[in-house]
KOLNULO-883205 format. One record per residue: residue number from 1; residue in one letter; chain; x negated, y, z negated of N, C-alpha, C in turn. Coordinates in steps of 0.1 Angstrom, whole numbers, plus 5000, padded with zeros to 4 digits. Layout:
<nodes>
    n  res  chain   n.u   n.v   n.w  ca.u  ca.v  ca.w   c.u   c.v   c.w
  NUM    A      A     X     Y     Z     X     Y     Z     X     Y     Z
...
</nodes>
This chain:
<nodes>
    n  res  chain   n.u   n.v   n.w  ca.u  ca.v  ca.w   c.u   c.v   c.w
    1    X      A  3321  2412  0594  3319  2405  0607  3313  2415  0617
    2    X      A  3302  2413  0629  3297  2418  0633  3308  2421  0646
    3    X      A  3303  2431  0653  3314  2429  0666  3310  2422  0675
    4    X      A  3315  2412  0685  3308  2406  0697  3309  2408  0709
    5    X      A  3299  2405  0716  3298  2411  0727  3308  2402  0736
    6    X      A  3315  2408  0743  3327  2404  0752  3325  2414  0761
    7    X      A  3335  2408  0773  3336  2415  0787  3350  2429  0779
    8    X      A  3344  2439  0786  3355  2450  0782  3373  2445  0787
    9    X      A  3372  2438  0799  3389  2434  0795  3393  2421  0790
   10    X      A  3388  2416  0780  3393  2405  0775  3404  2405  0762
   11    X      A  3413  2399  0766  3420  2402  0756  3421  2402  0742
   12    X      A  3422  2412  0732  3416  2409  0722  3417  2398  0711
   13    X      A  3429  2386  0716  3431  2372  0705  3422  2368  0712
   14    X      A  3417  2370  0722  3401  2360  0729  3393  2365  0721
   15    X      A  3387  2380  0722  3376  2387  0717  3377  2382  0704
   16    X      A  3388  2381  0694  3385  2379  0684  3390  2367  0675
   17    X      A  3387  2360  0685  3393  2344  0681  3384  2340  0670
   18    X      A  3388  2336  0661  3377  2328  0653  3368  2317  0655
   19    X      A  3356  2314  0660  3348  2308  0665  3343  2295  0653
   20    X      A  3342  2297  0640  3336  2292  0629  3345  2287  0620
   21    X      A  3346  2275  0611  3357  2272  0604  3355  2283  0591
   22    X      A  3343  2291  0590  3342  2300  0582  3354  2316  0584
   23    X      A  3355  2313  0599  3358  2327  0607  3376  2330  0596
   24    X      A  3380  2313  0598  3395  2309  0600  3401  2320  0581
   25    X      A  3414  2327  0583  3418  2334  0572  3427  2328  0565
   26    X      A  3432  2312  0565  3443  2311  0561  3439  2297  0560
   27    X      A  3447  2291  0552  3448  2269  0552  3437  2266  0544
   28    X      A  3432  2269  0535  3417  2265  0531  3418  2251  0528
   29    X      A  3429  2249  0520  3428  2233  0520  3429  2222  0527
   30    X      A  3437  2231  0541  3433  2217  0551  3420  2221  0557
   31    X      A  3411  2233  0561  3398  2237  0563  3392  2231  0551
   32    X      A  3392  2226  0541  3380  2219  0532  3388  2205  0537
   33    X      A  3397  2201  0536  3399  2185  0541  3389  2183  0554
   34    X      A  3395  2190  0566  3390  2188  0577  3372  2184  0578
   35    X      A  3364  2194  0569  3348  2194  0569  3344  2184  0560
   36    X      A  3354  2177  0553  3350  2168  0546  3348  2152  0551
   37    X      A  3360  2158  0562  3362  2148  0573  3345  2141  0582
   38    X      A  3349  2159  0586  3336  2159  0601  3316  2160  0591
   39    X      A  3319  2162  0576  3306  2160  0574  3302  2145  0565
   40    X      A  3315  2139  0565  3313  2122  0562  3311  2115  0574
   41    X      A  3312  2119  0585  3318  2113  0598  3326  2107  0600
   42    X      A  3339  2107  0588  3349  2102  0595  3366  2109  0599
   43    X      A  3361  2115  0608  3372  2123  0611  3383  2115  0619
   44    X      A  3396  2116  0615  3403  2105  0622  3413  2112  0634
   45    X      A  3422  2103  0635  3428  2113  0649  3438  2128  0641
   46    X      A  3441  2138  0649  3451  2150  0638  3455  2150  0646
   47    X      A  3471  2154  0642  3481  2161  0648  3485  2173  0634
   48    X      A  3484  2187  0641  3485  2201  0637  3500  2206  0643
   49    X      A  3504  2207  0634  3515  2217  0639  3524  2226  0626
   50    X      A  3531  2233  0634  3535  2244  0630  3545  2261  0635
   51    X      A  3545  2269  0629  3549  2282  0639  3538  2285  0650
   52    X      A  3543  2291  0663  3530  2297  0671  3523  2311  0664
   53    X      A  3512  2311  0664  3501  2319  0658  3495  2319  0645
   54    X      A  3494  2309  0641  3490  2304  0634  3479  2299  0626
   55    X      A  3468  2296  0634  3455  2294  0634  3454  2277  0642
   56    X      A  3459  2272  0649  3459  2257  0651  3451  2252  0662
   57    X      A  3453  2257  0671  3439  2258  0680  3426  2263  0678
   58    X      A  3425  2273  0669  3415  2281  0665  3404  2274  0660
   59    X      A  3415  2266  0647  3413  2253  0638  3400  2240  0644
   60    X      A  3412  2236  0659  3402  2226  0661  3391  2226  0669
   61    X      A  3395  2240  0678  3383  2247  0687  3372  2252  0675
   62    X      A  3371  2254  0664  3362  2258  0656  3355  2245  0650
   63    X      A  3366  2234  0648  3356  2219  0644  3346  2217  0658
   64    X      A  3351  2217  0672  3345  2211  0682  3336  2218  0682
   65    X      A  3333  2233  0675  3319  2238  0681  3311  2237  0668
   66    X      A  3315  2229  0660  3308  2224  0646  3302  2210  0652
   67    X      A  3310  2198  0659  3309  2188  0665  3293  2189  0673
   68    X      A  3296  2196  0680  3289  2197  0695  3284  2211  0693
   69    X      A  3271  2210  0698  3263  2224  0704  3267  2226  0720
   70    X      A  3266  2239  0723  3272  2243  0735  3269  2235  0746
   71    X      A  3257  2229  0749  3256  2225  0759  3266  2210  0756
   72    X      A  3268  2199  0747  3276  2193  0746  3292  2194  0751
   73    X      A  3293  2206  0742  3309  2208  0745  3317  2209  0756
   74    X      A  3312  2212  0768  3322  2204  0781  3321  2190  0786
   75    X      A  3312  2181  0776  3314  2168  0785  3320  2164  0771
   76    X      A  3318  2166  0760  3326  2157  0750  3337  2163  0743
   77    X      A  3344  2175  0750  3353  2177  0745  3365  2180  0757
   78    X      A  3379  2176  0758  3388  2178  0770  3397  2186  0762
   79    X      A  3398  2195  0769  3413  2203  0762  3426  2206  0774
   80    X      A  3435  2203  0769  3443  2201  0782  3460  2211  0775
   81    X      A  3463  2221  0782  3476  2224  0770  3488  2225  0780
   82    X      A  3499  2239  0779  3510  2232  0785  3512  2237  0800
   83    X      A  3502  2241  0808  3501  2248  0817  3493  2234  0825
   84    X      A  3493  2226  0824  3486  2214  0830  3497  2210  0831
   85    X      A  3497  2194  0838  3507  2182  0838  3510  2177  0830
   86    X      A  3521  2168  0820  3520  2164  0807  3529  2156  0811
   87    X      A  3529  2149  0823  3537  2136  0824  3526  2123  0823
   88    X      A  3533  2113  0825  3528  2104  0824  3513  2099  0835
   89    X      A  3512  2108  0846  3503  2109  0854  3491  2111  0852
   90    X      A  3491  2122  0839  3478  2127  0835  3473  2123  0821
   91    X      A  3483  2111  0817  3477  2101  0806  3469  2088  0814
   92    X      A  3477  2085  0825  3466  2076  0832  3459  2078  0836
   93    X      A  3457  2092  0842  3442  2097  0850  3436  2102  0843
   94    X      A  3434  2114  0843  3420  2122  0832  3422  2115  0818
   95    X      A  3428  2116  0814  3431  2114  0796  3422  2095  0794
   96    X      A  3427  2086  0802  3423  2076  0802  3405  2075  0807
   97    X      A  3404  2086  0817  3390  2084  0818  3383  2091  0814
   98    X      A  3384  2097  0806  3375  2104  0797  3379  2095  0785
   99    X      A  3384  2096  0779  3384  2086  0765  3378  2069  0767
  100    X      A  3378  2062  0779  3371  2053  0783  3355  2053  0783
  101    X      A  3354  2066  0782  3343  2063  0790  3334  2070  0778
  102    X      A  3319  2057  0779  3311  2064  0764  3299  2070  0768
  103    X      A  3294  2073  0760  3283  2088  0761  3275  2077  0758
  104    X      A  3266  2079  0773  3252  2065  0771  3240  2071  0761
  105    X      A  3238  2088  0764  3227  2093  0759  3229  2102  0746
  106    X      A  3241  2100  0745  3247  2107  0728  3252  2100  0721
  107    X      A  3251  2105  0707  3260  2093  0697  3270  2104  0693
  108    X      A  3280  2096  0689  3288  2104  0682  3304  2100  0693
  109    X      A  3312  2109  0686  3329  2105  0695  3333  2118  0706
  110    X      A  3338  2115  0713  3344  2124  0724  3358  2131  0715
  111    X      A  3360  2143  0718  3375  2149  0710  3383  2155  0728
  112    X      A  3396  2149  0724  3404  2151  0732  3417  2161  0725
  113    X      A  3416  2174  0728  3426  2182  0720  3443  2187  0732
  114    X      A  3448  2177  0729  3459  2183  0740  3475  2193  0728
  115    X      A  3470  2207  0736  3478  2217  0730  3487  2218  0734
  116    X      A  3501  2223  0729  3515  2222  0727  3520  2208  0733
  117    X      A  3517  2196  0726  3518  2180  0726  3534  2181  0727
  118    X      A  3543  2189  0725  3559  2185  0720  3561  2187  0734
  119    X      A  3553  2194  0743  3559  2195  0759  3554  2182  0763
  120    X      A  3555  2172  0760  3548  2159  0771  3560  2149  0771
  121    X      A  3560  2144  0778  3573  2138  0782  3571  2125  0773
  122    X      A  3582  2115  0770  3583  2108  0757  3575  2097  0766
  123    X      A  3573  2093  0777  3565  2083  0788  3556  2088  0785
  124    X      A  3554  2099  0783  3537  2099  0784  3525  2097  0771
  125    X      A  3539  2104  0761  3540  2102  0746  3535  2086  0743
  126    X      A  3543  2077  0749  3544  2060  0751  3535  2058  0755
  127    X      A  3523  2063  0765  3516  2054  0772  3501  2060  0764
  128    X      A  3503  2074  0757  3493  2077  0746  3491  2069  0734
  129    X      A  3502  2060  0732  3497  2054  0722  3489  2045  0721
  130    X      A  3487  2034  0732  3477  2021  0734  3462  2031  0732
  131    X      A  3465  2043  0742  3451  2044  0746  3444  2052  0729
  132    X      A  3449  2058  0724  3450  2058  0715  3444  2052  0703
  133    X      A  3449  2037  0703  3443  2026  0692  3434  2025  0700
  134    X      A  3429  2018  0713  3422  2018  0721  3409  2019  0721
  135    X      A  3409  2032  0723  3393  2038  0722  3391  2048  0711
  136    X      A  3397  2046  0696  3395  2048  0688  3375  2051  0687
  137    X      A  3370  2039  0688  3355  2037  0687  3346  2053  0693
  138    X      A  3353  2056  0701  3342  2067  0711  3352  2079  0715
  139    X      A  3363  2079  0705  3372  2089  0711  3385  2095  0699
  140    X      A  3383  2108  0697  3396  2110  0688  3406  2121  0692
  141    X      A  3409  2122  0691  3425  2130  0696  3427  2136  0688
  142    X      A  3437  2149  0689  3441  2165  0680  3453  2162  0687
  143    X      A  3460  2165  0688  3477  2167  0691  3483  2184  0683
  144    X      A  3485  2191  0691  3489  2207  0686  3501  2209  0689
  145    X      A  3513  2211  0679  3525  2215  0684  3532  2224  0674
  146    X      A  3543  2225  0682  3552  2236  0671  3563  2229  0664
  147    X      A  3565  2220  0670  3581  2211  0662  3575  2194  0659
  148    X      A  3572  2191  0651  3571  2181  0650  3580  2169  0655
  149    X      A  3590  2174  0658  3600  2160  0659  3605  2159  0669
  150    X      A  3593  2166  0679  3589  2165  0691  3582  2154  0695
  151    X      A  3576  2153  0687  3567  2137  0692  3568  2126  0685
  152    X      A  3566  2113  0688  3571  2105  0686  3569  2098  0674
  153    X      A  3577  2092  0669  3571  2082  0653  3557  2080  0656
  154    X      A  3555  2068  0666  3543  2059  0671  3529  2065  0667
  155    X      A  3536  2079  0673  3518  2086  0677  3520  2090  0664
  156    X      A  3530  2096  0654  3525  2104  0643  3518  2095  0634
  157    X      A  3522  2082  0633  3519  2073  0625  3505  2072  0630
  158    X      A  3499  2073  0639  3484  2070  0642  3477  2083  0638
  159    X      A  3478  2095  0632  3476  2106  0631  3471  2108  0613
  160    X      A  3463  2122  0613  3468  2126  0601  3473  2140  0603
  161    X      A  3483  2147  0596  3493  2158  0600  3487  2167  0591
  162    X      A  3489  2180  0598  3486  2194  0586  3497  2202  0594
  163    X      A  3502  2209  0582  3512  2217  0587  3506  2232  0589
  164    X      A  3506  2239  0600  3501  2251  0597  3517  2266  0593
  165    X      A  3515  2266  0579  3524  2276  0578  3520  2290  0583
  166    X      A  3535  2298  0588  3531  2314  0589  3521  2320  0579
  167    X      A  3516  2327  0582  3504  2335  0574  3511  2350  0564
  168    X      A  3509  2352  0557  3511  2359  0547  3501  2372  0551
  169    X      A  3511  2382  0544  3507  2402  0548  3494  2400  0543
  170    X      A  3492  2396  0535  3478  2397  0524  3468  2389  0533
  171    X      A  3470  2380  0538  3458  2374  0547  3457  2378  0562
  172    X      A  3465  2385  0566  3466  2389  0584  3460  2402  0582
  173    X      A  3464  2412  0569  3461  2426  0565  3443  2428  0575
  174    X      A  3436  2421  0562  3423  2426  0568  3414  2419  0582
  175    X      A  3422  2411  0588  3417  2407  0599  3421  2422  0609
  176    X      A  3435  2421  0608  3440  2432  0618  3431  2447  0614
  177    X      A  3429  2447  0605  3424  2456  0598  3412  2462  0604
  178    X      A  3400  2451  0605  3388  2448  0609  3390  2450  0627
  179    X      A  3398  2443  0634  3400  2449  0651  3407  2462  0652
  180    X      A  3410  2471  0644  3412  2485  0643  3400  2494  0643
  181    X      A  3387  2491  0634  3380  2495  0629  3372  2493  0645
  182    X      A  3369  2476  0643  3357  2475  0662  3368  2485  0674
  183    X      A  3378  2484  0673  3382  2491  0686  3382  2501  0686
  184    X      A  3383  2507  0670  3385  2524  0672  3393  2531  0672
  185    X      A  3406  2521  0667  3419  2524  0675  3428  2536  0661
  186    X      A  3433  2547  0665  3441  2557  0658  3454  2547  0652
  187    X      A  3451  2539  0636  3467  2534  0633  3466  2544  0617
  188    X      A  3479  2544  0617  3489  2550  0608  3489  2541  0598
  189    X      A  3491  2539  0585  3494  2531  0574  3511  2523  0580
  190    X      A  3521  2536  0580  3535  2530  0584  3531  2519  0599
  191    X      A  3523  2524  0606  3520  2513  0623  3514  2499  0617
  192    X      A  3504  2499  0606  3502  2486  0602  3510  2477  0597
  193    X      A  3516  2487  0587  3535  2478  0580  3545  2471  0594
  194    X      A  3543  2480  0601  3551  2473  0611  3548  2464  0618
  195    X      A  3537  2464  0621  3530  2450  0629  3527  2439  0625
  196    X      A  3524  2441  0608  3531  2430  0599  3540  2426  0604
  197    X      A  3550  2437  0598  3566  2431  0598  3570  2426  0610
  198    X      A  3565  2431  0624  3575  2425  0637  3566  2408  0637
  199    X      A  3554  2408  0633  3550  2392  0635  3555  2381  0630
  200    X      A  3556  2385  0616  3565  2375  0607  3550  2364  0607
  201    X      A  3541  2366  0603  3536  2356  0599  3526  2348  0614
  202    X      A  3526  2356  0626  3521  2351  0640  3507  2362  0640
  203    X      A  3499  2361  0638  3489  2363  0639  3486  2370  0658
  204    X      A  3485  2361  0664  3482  2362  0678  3492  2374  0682
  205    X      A  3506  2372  0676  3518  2384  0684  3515  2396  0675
  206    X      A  3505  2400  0662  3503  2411  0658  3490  2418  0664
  207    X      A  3481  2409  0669  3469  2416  0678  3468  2419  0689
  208    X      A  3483  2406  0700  3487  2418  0713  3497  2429  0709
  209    X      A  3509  2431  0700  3513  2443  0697  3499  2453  0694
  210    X      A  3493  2450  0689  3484  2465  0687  3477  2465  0696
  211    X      A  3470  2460  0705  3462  2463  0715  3474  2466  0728
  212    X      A  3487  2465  0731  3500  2471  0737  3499  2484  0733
  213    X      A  3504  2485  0717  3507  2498  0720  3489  2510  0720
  214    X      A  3483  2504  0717  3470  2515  0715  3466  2514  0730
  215    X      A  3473  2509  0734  3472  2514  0755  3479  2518  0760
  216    X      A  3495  2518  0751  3504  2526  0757  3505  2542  0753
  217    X      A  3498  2547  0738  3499  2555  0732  3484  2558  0725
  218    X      A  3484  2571  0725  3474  2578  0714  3474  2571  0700
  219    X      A  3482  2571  0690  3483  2569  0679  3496  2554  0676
  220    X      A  3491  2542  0670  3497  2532  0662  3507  2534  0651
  221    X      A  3518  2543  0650  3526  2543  0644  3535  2537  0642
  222    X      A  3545  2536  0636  3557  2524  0629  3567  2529  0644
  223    X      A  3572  2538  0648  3580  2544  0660  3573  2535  0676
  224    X      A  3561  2540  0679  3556  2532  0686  3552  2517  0689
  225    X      A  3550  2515  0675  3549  2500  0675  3565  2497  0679
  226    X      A  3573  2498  0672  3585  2494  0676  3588  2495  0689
  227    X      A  3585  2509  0697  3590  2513  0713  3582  2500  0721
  228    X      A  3570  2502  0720  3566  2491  0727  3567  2475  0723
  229    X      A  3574  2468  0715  3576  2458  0710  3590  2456  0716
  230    X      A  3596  2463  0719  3611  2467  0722  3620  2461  0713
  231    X      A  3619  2467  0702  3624  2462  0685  3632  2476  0683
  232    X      A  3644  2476  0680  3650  2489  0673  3643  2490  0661
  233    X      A  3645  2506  0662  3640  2514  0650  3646  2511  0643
  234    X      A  3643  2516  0627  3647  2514  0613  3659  2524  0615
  235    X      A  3657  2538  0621  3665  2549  0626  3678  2548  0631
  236    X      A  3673  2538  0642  3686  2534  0649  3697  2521  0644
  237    X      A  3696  2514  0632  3695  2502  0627  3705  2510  0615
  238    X      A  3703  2519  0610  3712  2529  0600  3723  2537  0610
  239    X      A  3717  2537  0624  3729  2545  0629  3743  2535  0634
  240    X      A  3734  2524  0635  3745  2512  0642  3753  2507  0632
  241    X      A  3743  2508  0617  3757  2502  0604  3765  2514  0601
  242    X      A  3762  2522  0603  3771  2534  0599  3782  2539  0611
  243    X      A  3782  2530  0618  3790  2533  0634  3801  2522  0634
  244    X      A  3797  2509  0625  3804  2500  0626  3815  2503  0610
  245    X      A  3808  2505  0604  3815  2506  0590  3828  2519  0586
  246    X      A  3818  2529  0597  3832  2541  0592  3833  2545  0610
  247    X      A  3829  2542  0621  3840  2547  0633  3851  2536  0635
  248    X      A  3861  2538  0648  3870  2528  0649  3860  2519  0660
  249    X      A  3869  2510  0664  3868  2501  0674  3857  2512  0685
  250    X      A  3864  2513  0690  3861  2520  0707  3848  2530  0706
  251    X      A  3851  2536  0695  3837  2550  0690  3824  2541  0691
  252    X      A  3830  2530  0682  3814  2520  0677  3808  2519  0686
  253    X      A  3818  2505  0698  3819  2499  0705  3805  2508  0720
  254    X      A  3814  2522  0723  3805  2532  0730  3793  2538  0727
  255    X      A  3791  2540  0715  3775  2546  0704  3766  2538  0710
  256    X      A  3771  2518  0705  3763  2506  0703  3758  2507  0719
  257    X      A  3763  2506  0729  3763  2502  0739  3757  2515  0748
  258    X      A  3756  2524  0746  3747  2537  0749  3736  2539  0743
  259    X      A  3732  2534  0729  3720  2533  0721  3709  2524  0727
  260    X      A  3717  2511  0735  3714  2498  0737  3708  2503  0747
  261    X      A  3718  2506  0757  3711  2513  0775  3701  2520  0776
  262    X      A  3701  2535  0762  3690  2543  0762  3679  2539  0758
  263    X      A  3680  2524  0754  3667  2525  0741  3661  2510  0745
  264    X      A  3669  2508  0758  3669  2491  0761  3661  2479  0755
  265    X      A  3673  2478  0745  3673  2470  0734  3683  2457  0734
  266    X      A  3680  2446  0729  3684  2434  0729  3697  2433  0718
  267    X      A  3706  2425  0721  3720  2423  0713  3713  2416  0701
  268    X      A  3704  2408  0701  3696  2395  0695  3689  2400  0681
  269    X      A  3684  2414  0686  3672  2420  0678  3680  2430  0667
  270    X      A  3693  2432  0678  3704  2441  0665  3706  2434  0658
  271    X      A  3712  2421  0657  3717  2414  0651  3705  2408  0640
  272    X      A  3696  2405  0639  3687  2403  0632  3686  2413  0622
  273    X      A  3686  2430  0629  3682  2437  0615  3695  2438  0612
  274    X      A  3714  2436  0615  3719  2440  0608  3719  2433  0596
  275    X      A  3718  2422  0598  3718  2407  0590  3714  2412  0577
  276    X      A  3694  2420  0585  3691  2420  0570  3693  2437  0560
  277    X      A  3702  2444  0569  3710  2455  0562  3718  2449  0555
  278    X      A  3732  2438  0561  3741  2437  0561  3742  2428  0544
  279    X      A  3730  2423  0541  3728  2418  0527  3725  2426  0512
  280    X      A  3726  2437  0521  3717  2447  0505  3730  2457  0504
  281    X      A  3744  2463  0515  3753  2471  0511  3760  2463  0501
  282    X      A  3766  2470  0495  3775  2470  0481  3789  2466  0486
  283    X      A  3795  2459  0491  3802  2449  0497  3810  2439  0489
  284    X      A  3819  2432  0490  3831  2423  0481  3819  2408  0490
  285    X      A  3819  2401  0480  3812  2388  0484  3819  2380  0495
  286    X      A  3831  2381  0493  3836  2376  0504  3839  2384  0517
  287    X      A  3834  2395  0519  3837  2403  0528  3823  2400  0533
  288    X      A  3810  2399  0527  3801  2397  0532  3798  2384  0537
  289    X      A  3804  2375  0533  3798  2364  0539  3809  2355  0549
  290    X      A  3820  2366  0551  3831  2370  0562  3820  2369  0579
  291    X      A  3810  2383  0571  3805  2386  0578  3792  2382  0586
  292    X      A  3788  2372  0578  3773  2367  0578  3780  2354  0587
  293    X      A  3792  2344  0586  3794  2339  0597  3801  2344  0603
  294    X      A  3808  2352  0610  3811  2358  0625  3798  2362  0629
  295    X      A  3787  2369  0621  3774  2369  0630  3764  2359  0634
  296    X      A  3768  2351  0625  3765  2340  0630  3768  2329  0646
  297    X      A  3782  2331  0647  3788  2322  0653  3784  2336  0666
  298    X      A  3780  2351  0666  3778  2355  0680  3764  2348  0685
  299    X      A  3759  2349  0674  3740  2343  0673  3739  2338  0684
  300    X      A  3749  2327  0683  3750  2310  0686  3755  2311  0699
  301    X      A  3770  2320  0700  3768  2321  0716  3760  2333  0727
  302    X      A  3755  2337  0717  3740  2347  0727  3733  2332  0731
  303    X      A  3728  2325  0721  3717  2313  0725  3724  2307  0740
  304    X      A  3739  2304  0741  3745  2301  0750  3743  2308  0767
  305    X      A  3734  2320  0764  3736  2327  0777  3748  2338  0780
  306    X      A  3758  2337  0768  3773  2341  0773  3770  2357  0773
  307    X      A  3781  2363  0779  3773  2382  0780  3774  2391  0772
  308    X      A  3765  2398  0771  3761  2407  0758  3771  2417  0752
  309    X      A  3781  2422  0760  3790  2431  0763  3800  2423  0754
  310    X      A  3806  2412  0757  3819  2409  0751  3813  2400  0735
  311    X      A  3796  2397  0736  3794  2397  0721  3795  2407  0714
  312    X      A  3789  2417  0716  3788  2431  0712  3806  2432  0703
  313    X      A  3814  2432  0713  3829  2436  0711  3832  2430  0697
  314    X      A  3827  2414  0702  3830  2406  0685  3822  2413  0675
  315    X      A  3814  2414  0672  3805  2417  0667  3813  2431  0659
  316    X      A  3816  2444  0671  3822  2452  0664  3834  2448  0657
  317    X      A  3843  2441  0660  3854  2436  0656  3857  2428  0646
  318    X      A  3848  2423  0640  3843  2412  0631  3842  2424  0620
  319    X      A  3833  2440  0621  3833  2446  0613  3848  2454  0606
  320    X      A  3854  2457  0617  3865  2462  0616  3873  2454  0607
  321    X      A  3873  2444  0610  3885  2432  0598  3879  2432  0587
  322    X      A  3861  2430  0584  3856  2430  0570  3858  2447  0562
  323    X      A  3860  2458  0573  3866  2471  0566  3877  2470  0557
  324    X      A  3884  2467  0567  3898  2465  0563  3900  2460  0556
  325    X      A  3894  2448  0549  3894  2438  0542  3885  2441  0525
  326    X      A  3877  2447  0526  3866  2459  0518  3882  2468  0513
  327    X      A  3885  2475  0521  3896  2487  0518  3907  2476  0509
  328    X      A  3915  2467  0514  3923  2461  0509  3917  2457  0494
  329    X      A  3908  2450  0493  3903  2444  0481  3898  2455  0466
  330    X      A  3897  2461  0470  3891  2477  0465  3905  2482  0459
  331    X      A  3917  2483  0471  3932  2489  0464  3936  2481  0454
  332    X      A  3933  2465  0457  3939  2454  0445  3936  2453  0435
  333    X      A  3920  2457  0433  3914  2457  0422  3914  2469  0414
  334    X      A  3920  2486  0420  3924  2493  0412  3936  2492  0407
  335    X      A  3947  2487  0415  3961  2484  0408  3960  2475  0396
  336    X      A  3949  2467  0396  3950  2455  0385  3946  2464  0372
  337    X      A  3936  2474  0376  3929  2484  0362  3937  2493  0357
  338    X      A  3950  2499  0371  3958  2508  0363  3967  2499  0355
  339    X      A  3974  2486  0362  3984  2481  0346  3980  2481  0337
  340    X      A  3994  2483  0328  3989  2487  0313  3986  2468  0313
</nodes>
């Protein structure tokens, strides 16, 4: 892919948005559905959803500029997302008059793409539906969200749905790959693994992580990516299971909570990698999954807002009883081997 010309501060998921349903790295089978759609002419109304970063906007901003040549595309296309109004005010106003209204000197349908659809209020959801069947004739609709069960039966039923799954290492690899190369930017082999790994599948949060840290830093390393992501290290993530497992209460308790301050780090993000430590030590099954709900149940009241400090405590304290409980199970099971 060639590089394109863009203004020097544009962010680079703009710079390198996919423009072409050719561009798109992932879904091919809803990208061959879709063009089979738009080159029979009958493309019907979609609703896209899925995780954010995805390709889902990308998706139907790349049909509209297949639709329509540029000079087209501001009168026959409305995009409206969640930074607009999404009550019921702005299904009666704009939304209704543009979908009303037909192209005297064009043929063809108007596309109305309104992004993150799960933020619209269920009135407004309700008053989309008439308009909807409506002006089907000169007008089709995209609906973009992250939760499906956000919007309503009504409208899904008027729709056709594609799910956009997270994206796989193997298909995010050489895009990120390729904006390394046009920017220039100094990455590490271990910096690319990582910006895999902190995206999980989000495309968009792997191309501001790298363009973050290759502003904050000379060189794209696995260390940096993490500092600027504000993700504990792999480093610190061995020091915290090894702090819970063999110090007492109070030792832990003070390490965890001075690691936290110095490294200002999230209770949320520990808890995530201990989770996925806490499944690979050599552990009594029931000691582990002792452990997998009490971390669980802090999860749940982090989501609550409640304070990080007296989660933390559980958290350590939850380890302490599965020690103890590790030590106990371990004595039982050698007493059983020494009887004769």
């Amino acid at each position: 892919m060639a590089a394109r010309t863009a203004p020097v501060n544009l962010p680079w998921v703009e710079k390198y948005r996919p423009r072409s349903l050719g561009d798109l790295i992932s879904h091919q089978e809803i990208l061959g559905t879709i063009e089979r759609f738009i080159e029979g002419d009958k493309l019907p109304h979609l609703l896209f959803y899925g995780p954010p970063g995805t390709g889902k906007t990308s998706t139907i901003l790349a049909c509209a500029r297949k639709l329509y040549s540029d000079k087209q595309f501001g009168s026959m296309v409305l995009e409206l997302n969640a930074s607009d109004d999404r009550g019921i005010g702005i299904v009666r106003g704009p939304i209704l008059s543009f979908a009303s209204t037909k192209t005297i000197f064009r043929s063809g349908f108007k596309l109305v793409i309104l992004d993150e659809a799960d933020a619209m209020t269920r009135d407004a959801q309700n008053a989309l539906r008439r308009i909807v069947e409506k002006y089907t004739e000169n007008t089709r609709f995209c609906f973009i969200c992250n939760y499906l069960s956000k919007i309503i039966p009504a409208l899904q039923s008027r729709c056709t749905r594609f799910r956009f799954g997270p994206l796989t290492v193997e298909q995010m690899k050489p895009r990120l790959e390729h904006i390394i190369r046009e920017e220039k930017v100094t990455v590490t082999d271990d910096g690319v693994k990582a910006l895999l790994t902190l995206a999980k599948g989000d495309m968009r949060r792997s191309i501001n992580v790298l363009q973050s840290t290759s502003m904050a830093y000379e060189i794209v390393n696995e260390d940096n990516v993490h500092l600027c992501a504000g993700h504990p290290l792999s480093g610190d993530i061995v020091n915290i299971i090894t702090w819970l497992l063999n110090e007492n209460f109070s030792m832990a308790y003070r390490r965890i909570v001075e690691l936290k301050t110095m490294k200002g780090l999230a209770l949320n993000d520990i808890l995530t990698e201990v989770h996925a430590f806490v499944i690979k030590i050599d552990l009594p099954q029931s000691v582990i999954i002792y452990l997998l709900d009490k971390m669980a149940e802090v999860e749940h009241r982090l989501a609550a807002n409640t304070d990080e400090k007296i989660q933390l405590s559980s958290l350590v304290a939850a380890f302490q009883v599965a020690r103890n409980a590790a030590v106990k199970l371990k004595a039982e099971s050698e007493e059983i081997k020494d009887e004769p």
